[in-house]
C-alpha positions as CSV (number, residue, x, y, z in Angstrom):
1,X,76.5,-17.4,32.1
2,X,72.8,-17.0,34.1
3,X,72.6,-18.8,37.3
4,X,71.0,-22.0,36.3
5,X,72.3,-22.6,32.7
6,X,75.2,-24.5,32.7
7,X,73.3,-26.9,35.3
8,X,70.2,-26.9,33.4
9,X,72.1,-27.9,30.2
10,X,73.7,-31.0,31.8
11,X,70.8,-32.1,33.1
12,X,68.8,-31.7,30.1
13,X,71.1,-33.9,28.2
14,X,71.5,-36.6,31.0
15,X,67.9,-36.8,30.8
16,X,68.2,-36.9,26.7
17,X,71.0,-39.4,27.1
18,X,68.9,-41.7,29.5
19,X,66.0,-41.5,27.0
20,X,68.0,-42.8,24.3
21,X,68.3,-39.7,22.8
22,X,71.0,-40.3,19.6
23,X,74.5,-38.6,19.6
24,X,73.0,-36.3,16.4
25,X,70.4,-34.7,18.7
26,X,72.4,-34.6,21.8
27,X,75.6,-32.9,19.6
28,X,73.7,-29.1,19.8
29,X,73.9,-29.4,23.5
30,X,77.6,-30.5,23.7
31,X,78.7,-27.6,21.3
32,X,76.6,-24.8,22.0
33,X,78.5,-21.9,23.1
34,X,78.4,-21.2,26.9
35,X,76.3,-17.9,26.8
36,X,73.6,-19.3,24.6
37,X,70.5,-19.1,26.1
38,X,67.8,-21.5,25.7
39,X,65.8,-20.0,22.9
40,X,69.5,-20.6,20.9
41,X,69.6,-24.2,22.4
42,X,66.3,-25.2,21.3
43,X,66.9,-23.5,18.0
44,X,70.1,-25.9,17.5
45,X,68.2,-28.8,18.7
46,X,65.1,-28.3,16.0
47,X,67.6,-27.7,13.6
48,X,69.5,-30.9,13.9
49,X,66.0,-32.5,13.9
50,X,66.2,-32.9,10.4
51,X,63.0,-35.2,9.0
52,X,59.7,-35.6,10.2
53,X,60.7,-39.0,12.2
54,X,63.5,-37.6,13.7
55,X,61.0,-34.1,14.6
56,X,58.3,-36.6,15.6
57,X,61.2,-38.8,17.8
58,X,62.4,-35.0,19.5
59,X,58.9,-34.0,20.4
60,X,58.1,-37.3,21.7
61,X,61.8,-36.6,24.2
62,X,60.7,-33.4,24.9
63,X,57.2,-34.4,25.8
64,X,58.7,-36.9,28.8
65,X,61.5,-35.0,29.8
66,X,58.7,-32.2,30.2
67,X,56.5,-34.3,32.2
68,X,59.5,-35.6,34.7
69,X,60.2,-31.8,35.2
70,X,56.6,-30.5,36.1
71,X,54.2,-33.7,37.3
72,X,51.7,-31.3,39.0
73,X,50.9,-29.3,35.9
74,X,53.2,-25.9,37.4
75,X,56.7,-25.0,35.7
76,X,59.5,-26.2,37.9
77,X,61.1,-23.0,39.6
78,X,64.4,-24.6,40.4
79,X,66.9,-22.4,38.4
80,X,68.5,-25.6,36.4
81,X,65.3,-27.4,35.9
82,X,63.4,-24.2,35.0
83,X,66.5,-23.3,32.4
84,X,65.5,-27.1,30.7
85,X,62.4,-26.4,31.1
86,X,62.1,-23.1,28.7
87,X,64.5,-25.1,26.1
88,X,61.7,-27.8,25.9
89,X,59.1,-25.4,25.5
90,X,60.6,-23.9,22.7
91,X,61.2,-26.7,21.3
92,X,58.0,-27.8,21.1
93,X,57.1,-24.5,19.3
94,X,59.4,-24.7,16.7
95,X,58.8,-28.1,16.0
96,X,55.1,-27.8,15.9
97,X,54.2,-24.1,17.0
98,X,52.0,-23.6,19.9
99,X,48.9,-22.5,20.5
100,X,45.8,-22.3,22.7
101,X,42.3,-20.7,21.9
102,X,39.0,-21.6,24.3
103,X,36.2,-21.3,21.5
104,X,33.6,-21.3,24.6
105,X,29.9,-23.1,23.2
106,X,30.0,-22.8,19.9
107,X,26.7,-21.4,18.5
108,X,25.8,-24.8,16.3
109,X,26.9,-27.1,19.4
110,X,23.0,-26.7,20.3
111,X,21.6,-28.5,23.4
112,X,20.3,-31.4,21.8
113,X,23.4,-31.8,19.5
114,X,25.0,-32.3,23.4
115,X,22.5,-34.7,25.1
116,X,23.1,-37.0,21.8
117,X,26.9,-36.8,22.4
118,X,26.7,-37.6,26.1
119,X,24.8,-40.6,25.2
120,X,26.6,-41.9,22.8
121,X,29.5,-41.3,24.9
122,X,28.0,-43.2,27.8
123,X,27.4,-46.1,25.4
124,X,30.8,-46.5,23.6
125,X,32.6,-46.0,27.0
126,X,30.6,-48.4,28.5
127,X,31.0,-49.1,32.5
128,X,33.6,-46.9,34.2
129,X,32.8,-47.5,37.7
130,X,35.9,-49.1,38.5
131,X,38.2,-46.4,36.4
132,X,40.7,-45.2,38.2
133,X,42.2,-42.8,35.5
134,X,41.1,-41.4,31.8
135,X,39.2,-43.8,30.1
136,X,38.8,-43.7,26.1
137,X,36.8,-44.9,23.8
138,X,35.9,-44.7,19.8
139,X,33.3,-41.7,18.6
140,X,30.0,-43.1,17.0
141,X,27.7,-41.5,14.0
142,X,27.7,-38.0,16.4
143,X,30.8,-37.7,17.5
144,X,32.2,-39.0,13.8
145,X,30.4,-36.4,12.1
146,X,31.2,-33.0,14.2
147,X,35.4,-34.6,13.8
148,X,34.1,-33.1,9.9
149,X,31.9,-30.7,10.3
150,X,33.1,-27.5,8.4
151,X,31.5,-25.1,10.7
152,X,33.7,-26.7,13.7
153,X,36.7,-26.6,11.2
154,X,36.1,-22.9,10.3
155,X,36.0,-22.0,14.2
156,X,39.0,-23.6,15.1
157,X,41.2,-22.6,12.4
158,X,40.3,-18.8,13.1
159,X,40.8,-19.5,16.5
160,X,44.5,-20.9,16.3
161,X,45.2,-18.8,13.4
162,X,45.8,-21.0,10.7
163,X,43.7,-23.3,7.9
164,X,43.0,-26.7,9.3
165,X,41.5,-29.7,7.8
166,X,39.9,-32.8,9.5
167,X,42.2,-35.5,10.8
168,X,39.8,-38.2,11.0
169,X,40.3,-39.5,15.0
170,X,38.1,-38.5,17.5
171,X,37.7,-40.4,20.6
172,X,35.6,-40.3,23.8
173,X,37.2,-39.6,27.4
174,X,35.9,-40.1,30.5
175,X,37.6,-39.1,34.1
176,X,36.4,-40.6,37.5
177,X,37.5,-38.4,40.5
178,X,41.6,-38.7,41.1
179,X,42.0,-38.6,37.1
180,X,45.1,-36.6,36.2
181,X,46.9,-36.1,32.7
182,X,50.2,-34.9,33.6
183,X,52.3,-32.7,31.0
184,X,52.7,-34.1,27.9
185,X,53.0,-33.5,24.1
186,X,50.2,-35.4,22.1
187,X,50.9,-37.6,19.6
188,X,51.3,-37.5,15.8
189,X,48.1,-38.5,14.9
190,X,46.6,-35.2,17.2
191,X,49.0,-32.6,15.8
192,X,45.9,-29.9,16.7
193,X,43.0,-31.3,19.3
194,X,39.6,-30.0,19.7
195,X,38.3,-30.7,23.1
196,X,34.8,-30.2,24.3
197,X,33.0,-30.8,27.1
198,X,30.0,-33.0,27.9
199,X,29.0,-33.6,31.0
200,X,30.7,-32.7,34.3
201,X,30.4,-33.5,38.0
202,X,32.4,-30.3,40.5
203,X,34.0,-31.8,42.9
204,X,32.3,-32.0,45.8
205,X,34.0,-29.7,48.2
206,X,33.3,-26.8,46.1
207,X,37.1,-26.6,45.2
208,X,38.2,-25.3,41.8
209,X,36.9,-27.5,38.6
210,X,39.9,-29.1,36.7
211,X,41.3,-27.4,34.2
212,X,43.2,-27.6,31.2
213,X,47.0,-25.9,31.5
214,X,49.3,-25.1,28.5
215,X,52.3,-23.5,28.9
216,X,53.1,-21.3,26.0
217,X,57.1,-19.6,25.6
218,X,55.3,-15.8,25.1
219,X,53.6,-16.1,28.3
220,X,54.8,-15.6,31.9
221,X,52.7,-17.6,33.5
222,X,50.7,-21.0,32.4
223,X,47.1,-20.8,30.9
224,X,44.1,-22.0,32.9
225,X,41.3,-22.9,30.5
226,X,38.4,-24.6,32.5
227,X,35.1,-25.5,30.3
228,X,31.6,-26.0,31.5
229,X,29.6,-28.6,29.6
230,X,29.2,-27.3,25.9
231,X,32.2,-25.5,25.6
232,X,35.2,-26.5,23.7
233,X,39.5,-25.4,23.5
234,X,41.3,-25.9,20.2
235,X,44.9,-26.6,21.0
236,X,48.1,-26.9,19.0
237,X,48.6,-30.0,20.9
238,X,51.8,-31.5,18.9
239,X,53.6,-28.5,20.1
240,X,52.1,-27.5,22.9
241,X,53.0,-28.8,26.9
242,X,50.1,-29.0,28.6
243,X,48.3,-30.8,31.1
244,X,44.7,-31.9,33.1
245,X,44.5,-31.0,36.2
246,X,44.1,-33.9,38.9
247,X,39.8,-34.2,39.1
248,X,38.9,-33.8,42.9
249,X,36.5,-36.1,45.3
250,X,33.6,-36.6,43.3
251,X,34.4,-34.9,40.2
252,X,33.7,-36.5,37.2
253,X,33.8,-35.5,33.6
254,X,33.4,-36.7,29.9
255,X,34.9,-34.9,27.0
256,X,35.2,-35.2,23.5
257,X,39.3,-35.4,21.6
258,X,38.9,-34.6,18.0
259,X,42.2,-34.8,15.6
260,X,42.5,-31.8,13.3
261,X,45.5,-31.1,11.1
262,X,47.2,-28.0,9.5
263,X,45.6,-27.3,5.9
């Protein structure tokens, strides 16, 4: 058995167990032979997931054990936590398959398709002087008619490789400076997630913009994606962890969340 496993299996399931997790879902832990390693583990725990509520119920697990594992956006490198770790992130894959693609500026996202999103987004967020982390708020005509606009659809289905279709959500966000979204699976309802960029403050030390970080089981090492205003990321963000980074002094920014689904 690799240095790390046995621990990283106990403490995965304590943290299941603490979570509520049921006996069903906790059994592929408790039975798994002692050399499987955690691509097996997560295999046996997606399989026992049998049913969308109980796949939606695992992800949602998954999602907060992953976020009490890495709450600074970086994979834990601790040899027990970093075994859970990889068994959560394949189990987000094979509950939901992950997937990242930055689409850049779309060529029909035109400059004054922007300045009328980044007023409308400063009118249905209202006053966010006092936020203190993100802030949402409901799309209007603009925002409501790029969540089904078939040229948007066609980019980011050949960007995450697979036919999507409108999912009918899309919501403003703002972040004031401090704003962090820490690791997390997104809900049901935003199985796949277009996110695009409207305005932005830097911070104002000239440190590094925040970024968007998904951690995929192919790669090594997590994926940076920062956007300037205008450009846009289509995630797989039911089954992919991932993260904002924490905004710095006096960096602001306003995005736009769009639901998509799988065709």
């Amino acid at each position: 058995m690799e240095v790390g496993q046995r621990p990283g299996r106990s403490l995965l399931s304590e943290a299941l167990l603490r979570l509520g997790a049921d006996d069903a879902l906790l059994a592929p832990l408790r039975e798994a032979d002692e050399d499987d390693g955690p691509e097996a583990l997560a295999a046996s725990l997606v399989a026992a997931a049998d049913g969308e509520e109980k796949r939606s119920a695992l992800a949602d697990l998954a999602g907060t054990v992953a976020r009490r594992l890495a709450p600074e956006d970086e994979p834990p490198t601790q040899a027990d936590a970093a075994f859970a770790w990889f068994v959560l992130l394949c189990v987000a894959d094979g509950l939901y398959g992950s997937a990242v693609a930055n689409l850049g500026r779309l060529p029909f996202i035109s400059d004054r398709l922007l300045a009328l999103m980044a007023e409308e987004a400063r009118v249905q967020l209202g006053s966010c002087s006092d936020a203190t982390a993100r802030t949402t708020a409901a799309g209007g005509r603009a925002l409501n008619s790029l969540a089904v606009s078939r040229k948007l659809q066609e980019a980011i289905g050949s960007g995450l490789g697979v036919p999507v279709a409108p999912g009918y959500r899309a919501l403003y966000a703002y972040d004031p400076p401090g704003s962090h979204v820490a690791t997390h699976l997104d809900s049901r309802e935003y199985e796949l997630i277009f996110h695009m960029i409207l305005e932005h403050d830097p911070p104002a030390d000239g440190s590094p913009d925040s970024a968007l970080v998904a951690h995929l089981p192919g790669q090594g090492t997590p994926v940076h994606v920062s956007l300037r205003p205008g450009e846009g990321v289509a995630l797989s963000g039911r089954g992919t962890l991932h993260s904002w980074q924490r905004l710095g002094a006096g960096e602001r920014r306003t995005m736009v969340e769009i639901a998509w689904v799988r065709a």
